[in-house]
C-alpha positions in Angstrom: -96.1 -68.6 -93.1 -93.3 -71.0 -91.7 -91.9 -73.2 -93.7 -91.2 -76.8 -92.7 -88.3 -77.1 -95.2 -86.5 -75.1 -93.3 -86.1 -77.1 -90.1 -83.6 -79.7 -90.8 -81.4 -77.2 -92.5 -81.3 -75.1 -88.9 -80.6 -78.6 -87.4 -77.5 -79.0 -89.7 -76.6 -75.4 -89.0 -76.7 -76.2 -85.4 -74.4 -79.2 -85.6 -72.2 -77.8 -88.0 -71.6 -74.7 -85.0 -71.6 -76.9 -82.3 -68.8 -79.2 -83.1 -66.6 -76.1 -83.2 -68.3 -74.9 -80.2 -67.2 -78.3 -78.4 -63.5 -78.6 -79.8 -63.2 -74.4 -78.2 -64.8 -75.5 -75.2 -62.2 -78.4 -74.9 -59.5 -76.6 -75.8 -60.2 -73.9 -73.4 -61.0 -76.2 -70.4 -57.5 -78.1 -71.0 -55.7 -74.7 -71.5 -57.0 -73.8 -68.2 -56.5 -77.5 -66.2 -52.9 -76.8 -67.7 -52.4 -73.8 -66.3 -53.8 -74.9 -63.0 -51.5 -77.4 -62.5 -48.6 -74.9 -63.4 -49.5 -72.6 -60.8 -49.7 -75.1 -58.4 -46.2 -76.7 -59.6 -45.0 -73.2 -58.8 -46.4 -73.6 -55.6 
């Protein structure tokens, strides 16, 4: 009993998640690349 319908509303689900996903990711990366180049400024 699956329902077809159903699939492109989990594919909108999906995207809607992932941009967040991506923008956390990004800002977590650059948080650390910052901090990186802190330490080693301290260095």
């Amino acid at each position: 009993m699956e329902n077809k319908e159903n699939d492109p509303k989990k594919d909108g689900g999906l995207k809607n998640l992932l941009v967040p996903l991506l923008l956390f990711v990004g800002v977590s990366v650059a948080a650390f690349l910052i901090t990186y180049f802190i330490l080693n400024a301290l260095k």
